[in-house]
N, C-alpha and C positions, 0 to 999 in steps of 0.2 A: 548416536541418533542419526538416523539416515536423513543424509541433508545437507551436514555441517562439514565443512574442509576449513583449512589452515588460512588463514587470513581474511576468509568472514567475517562481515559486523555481525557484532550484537549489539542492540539497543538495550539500554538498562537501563529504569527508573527504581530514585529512592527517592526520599524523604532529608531535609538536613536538620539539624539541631532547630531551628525555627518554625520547622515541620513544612516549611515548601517544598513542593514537588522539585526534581531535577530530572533531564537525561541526558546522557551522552553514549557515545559507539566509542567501545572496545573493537582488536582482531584479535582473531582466534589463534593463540599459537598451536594449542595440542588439546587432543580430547581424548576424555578417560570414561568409564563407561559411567560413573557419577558424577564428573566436576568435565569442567571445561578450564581452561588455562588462558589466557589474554591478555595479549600487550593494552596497558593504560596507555591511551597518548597523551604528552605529556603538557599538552594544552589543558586536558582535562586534572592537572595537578593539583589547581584550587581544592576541586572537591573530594580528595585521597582520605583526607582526615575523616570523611563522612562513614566510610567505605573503612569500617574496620571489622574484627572478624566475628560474626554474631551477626551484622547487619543485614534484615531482610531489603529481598529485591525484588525485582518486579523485569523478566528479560524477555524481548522480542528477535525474535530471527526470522528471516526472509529468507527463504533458500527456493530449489527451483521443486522442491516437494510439496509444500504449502509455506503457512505461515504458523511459527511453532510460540505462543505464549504462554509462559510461565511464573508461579513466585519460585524465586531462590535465596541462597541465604550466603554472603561472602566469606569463603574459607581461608583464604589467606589475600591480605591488603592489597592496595596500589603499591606499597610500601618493600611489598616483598618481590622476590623477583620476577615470577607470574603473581597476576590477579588473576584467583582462582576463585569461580563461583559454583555452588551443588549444582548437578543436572540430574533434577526429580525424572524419577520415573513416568508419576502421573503430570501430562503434559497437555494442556488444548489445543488444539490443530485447527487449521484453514485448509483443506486439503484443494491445492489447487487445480483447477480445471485449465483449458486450453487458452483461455484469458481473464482473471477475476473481473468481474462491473463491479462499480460504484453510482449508486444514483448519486451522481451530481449534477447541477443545472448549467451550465455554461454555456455563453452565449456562443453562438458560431454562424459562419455564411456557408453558404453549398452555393458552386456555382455550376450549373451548367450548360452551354452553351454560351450565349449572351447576357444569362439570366441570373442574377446574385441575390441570392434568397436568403435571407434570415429563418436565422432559427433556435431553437432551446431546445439543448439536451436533457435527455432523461436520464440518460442512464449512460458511462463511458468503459471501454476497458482496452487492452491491448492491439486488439485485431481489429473492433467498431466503434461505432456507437450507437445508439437510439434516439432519436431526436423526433421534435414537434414541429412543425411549418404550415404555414397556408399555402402549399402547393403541394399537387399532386402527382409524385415522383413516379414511374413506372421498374419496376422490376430490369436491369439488366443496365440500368440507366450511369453510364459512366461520370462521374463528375468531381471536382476541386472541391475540398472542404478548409476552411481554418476554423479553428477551436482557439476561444481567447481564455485562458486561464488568469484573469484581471489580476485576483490575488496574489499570483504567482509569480507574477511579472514575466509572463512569456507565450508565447504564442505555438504551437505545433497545426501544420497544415502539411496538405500531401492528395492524395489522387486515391477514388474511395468507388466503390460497385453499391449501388442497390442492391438490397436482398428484397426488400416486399417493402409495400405501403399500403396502410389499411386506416380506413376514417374512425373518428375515436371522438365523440360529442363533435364538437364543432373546427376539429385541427385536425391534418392529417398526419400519420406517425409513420415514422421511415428508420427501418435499418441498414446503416452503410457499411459495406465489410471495408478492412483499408488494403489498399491495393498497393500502395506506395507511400511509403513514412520512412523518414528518417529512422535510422535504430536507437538514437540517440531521444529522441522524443516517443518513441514508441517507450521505450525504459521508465519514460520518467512518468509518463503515463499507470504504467507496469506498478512502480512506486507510489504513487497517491494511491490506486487501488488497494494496494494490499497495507497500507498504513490507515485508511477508510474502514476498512474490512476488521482489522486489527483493533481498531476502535472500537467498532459496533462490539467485539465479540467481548473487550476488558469489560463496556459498560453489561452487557447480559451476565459475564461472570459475577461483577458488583452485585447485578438483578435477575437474579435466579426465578424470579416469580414471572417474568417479563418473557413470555413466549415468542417475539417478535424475532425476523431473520437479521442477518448480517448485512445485507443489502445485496445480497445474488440474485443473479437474475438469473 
C-alpha cells in the first residue's frame, strides 16, 4: 500500500476476553502485498494473549498519503516472531490535502500590536486556523497567536498572517495562515487532526445511514 515504510506505527484496536476496547502501536517491520509484519513492543505484552490467530482487528495508519482505516484479522501472534496482520484490499481512506482541519474549539489570544484579543476557534489544522473574536482583523494583518489545548496539557503559539475577515451574526471570523511554529507543535497539531478525522470517519463506517462529513473544511 502506498504510504507504508519500515518502522511506521500502526494503531490497532481489539476487543479482550471481557469485551473491552483496547489499543496500542505496533512498527512495521515488512510489508507483503496482503499482510504486514510488526514488531509488538514489549510493553504492549499484557495484551499478546488477546492477539491470537483468528482474532479480528480494527488498524489505523497515518502516513503522509492520507489516513488508511481498516478491519483485519491476526495471522500470526505477538507470540511468533513477527506480528503479522491481513492487509485487505478493500481499505477507507482519508486522503490527505495540504493540512486536514478539525472543528475543534479552543480557546486562544491573537495579539497584535498592544492589543491581546481573545478568541474561539473553529476550526484548527497544520498551516491555520479559523477563529471567532470581537475584533475586526484586516487582511495582511501580521500577529502572535497561542492556542491552549487545556485537555492536552499544552500550549502551541507562534507568528500567524491574516487571510480575510468577514462578520458572521454578531462575531467577527478570521482566518490565520501560520507563519512561524514550531515543527514540533505544528506535528502535534498534524496529529489530533487526523486522529479527529479518523474518528469521524470509524463512527460513519459504524453509521452507514449517517450522511454527515468527517469535519473538513
Amino acid at each position: 500500500m502506498e504510504g507504508l515504510f519500515k518502522g511506521q506505527k500502526v494503531k490497532i484496536r481489539f476487543k479482550t476476553s471481557s469485551d473491552r476496547e483496547e489499543e496500542l502501536y505496533c512498527l512495521i517491520r515488512w510489508i507483503e502485498k496482503d499482510r504486514i509484519g510488526m514488531k509488538f513492543l514489549q510493553e504492549n505484552m499484557i495484551f499478546a494473549k488477546y492477539l491470537f490467530e483468528g482474532k479480528d482487528i480494527e488498524a489505523v495508519i497515518y502516513s503522509d498519503k492520507g489516513i488508511y482505516i481498516f478491519d483485519s484479522v491476526v495471522i500470526d501472534s505477538p507470540f511468533s516472531v513477527d506480528f503479522v496482520i491481513e492487509l485487505p484490499e478493500e481499505k477507507k481512506s482519508i486522503q490527505r490535502r495540504e493540512y486536514i482541519r478539525a472543528p475543534l474549539i479552543l480557546d486562544a489570544v491573537i495579539a497584535i500590536n498592544d492589543d491581546n484579543i481573545k478568541a474561539k476557534t473553529i476550526n484548527i489544522g497544520g498551516g491555520g486556523i479559523r477563529f471567532s473574536a470581537d475584533w475586526n482583523f484586516k487582511a495582511g494583518d501580521i500577529c502572535s497567536f497561542k492556542l491552549f489545548f487545556n485537555d492536552r496539557g499544552f500550549l502551541v503559539s507562534g507568528l500567524g498572517e491574516v487571510l480575510y475577515s468577514i462578520k458572521q451574526e454578531k462575531t467577527m471570523v478570521s482566518v490565520i495562515k501560520f507563519l512561524d511554529i514550531e515543527e514540533t507543535d505544528r506535528n502535534r497539531i498534524i496529529k489530533i487532526c487526523f486522529e479527529d478525522e479518523a474518528a469521524r470517519l470509524k463512527l460513519k463506517m459504524n453509521n452507514p445511514e449517517d450522511k454527515g462529513g468527517f469535519g473538513s473544511i
